[in-house]
Steps between C-alpha positions, in 0.01 A plus 500: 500500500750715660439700840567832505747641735375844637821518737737525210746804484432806259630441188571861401618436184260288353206792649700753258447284224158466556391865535709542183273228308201629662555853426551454148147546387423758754783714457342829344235469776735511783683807325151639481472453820811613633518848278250623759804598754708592161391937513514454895848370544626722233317807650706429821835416351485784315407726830798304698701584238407861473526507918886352476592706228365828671676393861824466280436874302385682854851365665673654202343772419376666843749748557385655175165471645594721786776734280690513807658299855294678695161732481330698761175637470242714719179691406649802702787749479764388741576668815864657559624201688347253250665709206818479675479123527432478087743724415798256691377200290651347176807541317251633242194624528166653333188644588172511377158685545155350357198638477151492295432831261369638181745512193384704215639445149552845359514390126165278560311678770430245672559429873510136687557415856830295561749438729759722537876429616767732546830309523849603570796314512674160271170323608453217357830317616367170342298488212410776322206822413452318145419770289528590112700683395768277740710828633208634633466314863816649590464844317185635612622606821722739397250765387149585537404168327241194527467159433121408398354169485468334203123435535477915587677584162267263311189598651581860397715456202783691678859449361850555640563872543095631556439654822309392757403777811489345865363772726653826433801362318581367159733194385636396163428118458836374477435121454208235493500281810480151403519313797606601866642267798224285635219645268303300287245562252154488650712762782569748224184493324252550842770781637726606238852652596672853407868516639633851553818619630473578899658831537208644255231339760448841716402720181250289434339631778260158528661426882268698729343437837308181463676324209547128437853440473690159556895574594748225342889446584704271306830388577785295399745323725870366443470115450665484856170649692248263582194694432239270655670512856523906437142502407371282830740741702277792367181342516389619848639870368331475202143358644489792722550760241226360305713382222577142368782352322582244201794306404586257241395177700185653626396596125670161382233346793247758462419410085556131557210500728247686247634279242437199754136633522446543166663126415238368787210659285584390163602187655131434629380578173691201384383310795149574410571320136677216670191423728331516122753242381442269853149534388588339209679258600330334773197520230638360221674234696215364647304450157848336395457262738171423493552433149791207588273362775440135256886535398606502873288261597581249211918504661346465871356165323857424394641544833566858506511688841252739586854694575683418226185672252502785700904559459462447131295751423661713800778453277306605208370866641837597634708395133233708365452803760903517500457529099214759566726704809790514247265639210367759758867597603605566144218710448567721838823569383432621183221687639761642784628742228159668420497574891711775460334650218188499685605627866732726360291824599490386836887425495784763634764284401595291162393128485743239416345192324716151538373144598442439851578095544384572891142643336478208237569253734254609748246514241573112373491406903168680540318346142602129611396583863163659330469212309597211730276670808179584262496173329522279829112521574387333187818270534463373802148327344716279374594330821088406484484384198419110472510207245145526539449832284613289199103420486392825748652786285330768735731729743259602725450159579873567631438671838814717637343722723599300803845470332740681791771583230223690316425714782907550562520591114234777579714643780834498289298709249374775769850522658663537143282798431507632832875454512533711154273726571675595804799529313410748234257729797727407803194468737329217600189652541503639141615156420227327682190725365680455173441121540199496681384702181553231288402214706163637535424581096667130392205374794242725323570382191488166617167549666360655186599213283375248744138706558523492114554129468191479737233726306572444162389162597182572651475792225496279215145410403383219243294753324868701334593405235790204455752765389413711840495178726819384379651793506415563878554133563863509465545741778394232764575196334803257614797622396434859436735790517256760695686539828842504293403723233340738700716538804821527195255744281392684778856552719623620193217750411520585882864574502528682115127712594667610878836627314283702199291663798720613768756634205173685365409640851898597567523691168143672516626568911624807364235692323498903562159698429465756286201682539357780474456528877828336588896681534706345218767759618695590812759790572721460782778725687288790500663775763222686705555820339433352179190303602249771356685545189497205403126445559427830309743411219307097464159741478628697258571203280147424528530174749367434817713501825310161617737509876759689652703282775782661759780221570743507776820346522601309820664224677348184734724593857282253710246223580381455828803685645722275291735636278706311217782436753264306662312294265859406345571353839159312586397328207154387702388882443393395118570847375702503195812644476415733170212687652754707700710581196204614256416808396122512553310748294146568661230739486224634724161562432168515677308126321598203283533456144301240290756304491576459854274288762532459873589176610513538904476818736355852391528808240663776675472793268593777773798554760474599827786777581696391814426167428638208298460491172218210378613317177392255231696233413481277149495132631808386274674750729341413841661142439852647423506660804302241703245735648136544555250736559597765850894389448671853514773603218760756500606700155779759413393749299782712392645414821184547715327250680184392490289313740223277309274205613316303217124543522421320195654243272374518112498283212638650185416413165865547319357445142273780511681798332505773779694649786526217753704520841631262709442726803260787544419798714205700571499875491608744723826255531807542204336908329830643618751213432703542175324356222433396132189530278294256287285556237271269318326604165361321176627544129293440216781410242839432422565885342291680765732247765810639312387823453432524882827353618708758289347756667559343814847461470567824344351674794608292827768261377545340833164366446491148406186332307390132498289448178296197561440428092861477466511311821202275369709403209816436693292285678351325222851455314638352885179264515539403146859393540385292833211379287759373284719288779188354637372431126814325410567278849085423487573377135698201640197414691242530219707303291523254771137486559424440163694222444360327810124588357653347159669190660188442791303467184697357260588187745130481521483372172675159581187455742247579242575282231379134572168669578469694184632210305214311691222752377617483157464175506212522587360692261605864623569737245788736475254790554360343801823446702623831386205621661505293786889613564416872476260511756736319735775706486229829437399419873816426642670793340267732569443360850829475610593903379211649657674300843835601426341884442284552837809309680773806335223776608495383833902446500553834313225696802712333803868604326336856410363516883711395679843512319475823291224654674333622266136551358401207285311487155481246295512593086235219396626549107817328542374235750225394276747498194682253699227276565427486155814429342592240791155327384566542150858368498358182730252413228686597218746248626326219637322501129859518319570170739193317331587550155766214489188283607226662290751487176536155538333106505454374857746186458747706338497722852559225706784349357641818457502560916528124607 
């Protein structure tokens, strides 16, 4: 008899033949196996695809973004010398003034808050006011005309040539604006837009003491001026006027980033259905094996190394995962051009769709990676495997716990999810919770399986019945698919239950009350000598006046002495940059709200004449501005100082509908500072609402009105079309864990069969092992959800804690929906895989999967 030489070179080629011949009968099961990463790879090629395309359309298209080379903007009227510094800009230039206010359609009688801009000048330089008819972006500034957004005219039925009435003066609607620079569809349906011409502004009569208007300069250069080193050179002019700029590379920059954001999200999504598909794999490839275990064994008896199996069916997973990786990249790119479609209310530019070879080829190297790295740990079994299991068939006999390269496998996994995690949330911590999250439900799982293995078998009883004690048997028995089926069933319950609840908590986030003791309507802008009027004029119309708030205007000068100058030059202060160029709107009053609570310090409802001026700071702000209770602040009001120390810091709750502040003061502190009114009231109805706002309007047109019902449905249109995006990208992982519950299962089959054949052999009848099947899968299906269910409640409360801070609620309708279709669909198919043995004689099953 020949010797065997173990030190004999690889022969490569002959390995290739032999996972070809060994494949041959097992080919549908390894594409079974591999479509797991299919809907993951193509949900990321298409996202890479969509990110490329976008960086390629925001490099092109960003000066139409912006409309001009250059904008400056400020929430404040310039002074002389600043004016004088605007007016030397540009070979061109336009200006703009924006503002919220009532519009009322005359025809209609109806009224809507929306933002107002009065232009003048050629603005836009690039791009275009799309509007229908065409001439009308250009015309409408050459009489007392308006340009009315296309959701506006719909809402109200309004056609070209109605007139609308914006304080005390009336426009002809020229045109219907279609699109604007940089606006995008959710923008124009939450604040609508109504262009007038500038020089008609004043007889409005809406700019009074108090008003909210933003100031915008564009300008256009010669293509010899280099605008960004102009626009660095006015920085330090521009920061301390309170006004910031914009140019085409900051926009171009400025949109690539939110589009980089939003890749990173819908990227995770995909990773989340990838991690499905890993699932999958690593599953489905260990049952695989375990199934070749005598085949293996029978070529170590011929001489076969213990390397030499392991590279063929190494060879085996990555001809098939590259097979799979190429499937998934197809897909992504066809799916790249529904992208578009979807985002496109959240897009201010238009969307290009072509094949990105750089996303399709990243997609193919991250399937076989997938598919190489999550098929090693049942792989490297092989290595174990002996002559000796010719006659001992049974892997556990095969110990690889103390197997080193096992333990290194385990670490390549961690840092590949780590690693990609980090990519698409660019922290490490976030990355390493993100991990940490799953490491610790795939060890639950485990640990549920394996307390399951251990209690079914002290569970069963010889009293059940044969059908019961069968049934439970297989859970424990050797070879049984407990730990794999539940930790795949479970991860993938885990994973599609966590995305159903935090989209339900995001969407019902926003939920406004209604009732009969709550404001569902707020008017703002109210002068002082108007205050009463309006409060007699809401009585009149039979509602309540629920609150009356005064509002003062004024500027952040310092904190702790330090003024903006100074926290731009020591970075260590912690106080951002912003705080000193906001407009802060506060109140005063004597006690808190309901929806305020104090965090640290005390309520100060009284000042002290002669003395500073005690204040109550919202903690989002305290941060800003790194300070804490006692720290003193300075504010301008109108140009007069005022000396403040913070005596308390609150919490505010921003989704309660009512007037919240970030700062406050008591009484006896801002009575005699210029200032706006407030008032809060409740309609019934939709006609008493309209009925109320006409006479609103018609009698104090500066007046503006937020109706909360309309607001409420904005909302819920906004929410549904974010519904929609998370609805679509969730899809891919659905899909993906559906096919991993189909394929964890089906596989299972292959493990199932000598034993069945064995009991019908025995006598068994097709009832009985029908029977005996349900109850398996029943258990671990059922088992396995309710896992993967309290694992996503706990997942869902830590993201809604801790990352969206936010109250948490679980809606139990949908969760236990999912627990019973996950249970169904594992029974349902672990029967369908016992049909080709029921259907069928015993010998004629074993030849068939010899």
């Amino acid at each position: 008899m020949d010797t065997v030489n173990f030190k004999r070179r690889i022969n490569f080629s002959w390995l290739f033949k032999m996972a070809i011949r060994d494949s041959r009968r097992n080919r549908g099961r390894l594409l079974l196996f591999i479509s797991s990463i299919v809907f993951g790879i193509g949900a990321l090629v298409a996202i890479y695809s969509f990110r490329y395309n976008i960086q390629n359309d925001v490099n092109q298209q960003a000066a139409s973004l912006i409309g001009a080379d250059l904008t400056i903007s400020g929430n404040k009227e310039p002074d002389v010398k600043m004016q004088k510094l605007l007016d030397s800009l540009g070979d061109d230039r336009s200006q703009e003034r924006s503002f919220p206010s009532m519009v009322y359609f005359i025809k209609s009688q109806s009224t809507r808050l929306v933002q107002v801009k009065a232009l003048q000048g050629a603005f836009p330089y690039y791009g275009e006011l799309e509007t229908t008819p065409a001439q009308a972006g250009r015309s409408f500034k050459t009489g007392k005309n308006a340009l009315v957004d296309k959701t506006l005219m719909l809402q109200f039925n309004a056609r070209v040539n109605d007139s609308i009435k914006i304080g005390n003066e009336t426009f002809l609607i020229a045109g219907v604006l279609n699109k604007a620079p940089g606006q995008t569809g959710i923008a124009s349906g939450i604040a609508p837009v109504v262009y007038i011409p500038l020089q008609y502004l004043d007889k409005t009569g809406l700019i009074t003491t108090g008003s909210r208007i933003n100031y915008s300069y564009y300008y256009k250069f010669g293509s010899k001026t280099d605008v960004e080193k102009l626009a660095k050179k006015l920085a330090p002019q521009l920061d301390k006027a309170g006004f910031s700029y914009n140019t085409v590379e900051g926009k171009k920059e400025g949109t690539s980033r939110s589009f980089a954001d939003l890749s990173k999200f819908l990227s995770l999504v995909g990773f989340i259905a990838l991690l499905l598909g890993c699932v999958g794999v690593a599953s489905a490839i260990n049952i695989y094996i375990r199934e070749k275990i005598q085949s293996i064994a029978i070529m170590r008896c011929m001489g076969v190394k213990a390397s030499e199996a392991f590279l063929i069916y190494l060879i085996q997973i990555t001809g098939i995962g590259l097979i799979g990786s190429v499937a998934g990249a197809v897909l992504g790119t066809s799916i790249q051009h529904l992208l578009p479609y979807v985002l496109k209310d959240f897009l201010p530019i238009t969307i290009s769709v072509s094949i990105s070879w750089m996303a399709i080829g990243q997609g193919i190297l991250l399937g076989l990676i997938i598919s190489i790295l999550f098929a090693l740990l049942p792989l490297i079994s092989i290595r174990n495997i002996s002559p000796l299991n010719t006659l001992r068939l049974s892997f556990d006999d095969t110990n690889t716990m103390r197997d080193p390269l096992r333990w290194m496998v385990y670490l390549l996994m961690l840092l590949f999810i780590a690693s990609f995690s980090y990519l698409q949330l660019d922290s490490w911590m976030s990355a390493v919770v993100f991990t940490a999250g799953i490491i610790i439900a795939f060890l639950i799982l485990t640990a549920i399986a394996w307390l399951l293995i251990r209690f079914t078998r002290l569970l069963v009883m010889s009293g059940w019945s044969y059908i019961w004690r069968q049934g439970f048997a297989n859970l424990y028995r050797p070879n049984n698919q407990t730990i794999i089926l539940t930790v795949s069933i479970g991860l993938s319950t885990a994973f599609i239950a966590t995305l159903f609840l935090i989209q339900q908590l995001l969407i019902s986030q926003v939920t406004l009350s209604t009732g009969d003791n709550q404001s569902n309507m707020i008017l703002f802008d109210i002068q002082t000598p108007q205050k009463k009027g309006v409060a007699e004029l809401t009585r009149k119309e039979g509602l309540p006046v629920l609150s009356e708030v005064p509002m003062v205007t004024m500027r952040l000068e310092k904190v702790n002495g330090k003024t903006a100058a100074d926290a731009k030059k020591d970075s260590t202060l912690n106080i951002s940059q912003n705080a000193y160029n906001y407009e802060y709107r506060v109140t005063y009053r004597d006690s808190l709200t309901p929806s305020e609570t104090i965090t640290s310090g005390n309520w100060i409802g009284k000042a002290e004449p002669g003395k500073d001026i005690p204040v109550s700071a919202e903690e989002r702000f305290a941060r800003r501005i790194n300070a804490k209770v006692g720290d003193k602040l300075v504010f301008n009001v109108q140009g007069v100082p005022m000396n403040t120390y913070i005596s308390s810091i609150r919490k505010v709750n921003w989704n309660k509908i009512s007037t919240n502040f970030q700062v406050v003061f008591p009484n006896g502190s801002l009575e005699d500072a210029p200032q706006i009114h407030v008032l809060l009231t409740h309609v019934p109805s939709n006609a008493v609402s309209a009925k109320y706002q006409q006479a609103v309007v018609r009698q104090y047109p500066n007046v503006s009105i937020i109706d909360l019902g309309l607001v409420l449905s904005v909302l819920d249109d906004l929410l549904g079309k974010i519904g929609y995006v998370v609805k679509f990208m969730t899809g891919f992982s659905i899909i993906t864990g559906i096919i991993v519950l189909i394929s964890s299962v089906r596989i299972s089959k292959y493990q199932r069969i000598q034993e069945s054949v064995l009991l019908r052999t025995l006598g068994g009848s097709r009832k009985q092992i029908f029977a005996i099947t349900a109850i398996e899968y029943l258990f671990l299906g059922a088992l396995s959800a309710l896992t993967g269910i309290v694992i996503a409640i706990g997942s869902s409360w830590l993201l809604a804690r801790y990352t969206f801070d936010m109250p948490y609620a679980v809606n139990f309708l949908p969760v236990v929906a999912i627990f019973f279709i996950i249970t169904l669909l594992t029974v349902i198919i672990g029967l369908l895989n016992s049909r080709g043995i029921l259907n069928r004689s015993p010998l004629e099953v074993l030849r068939s999967n010899a």
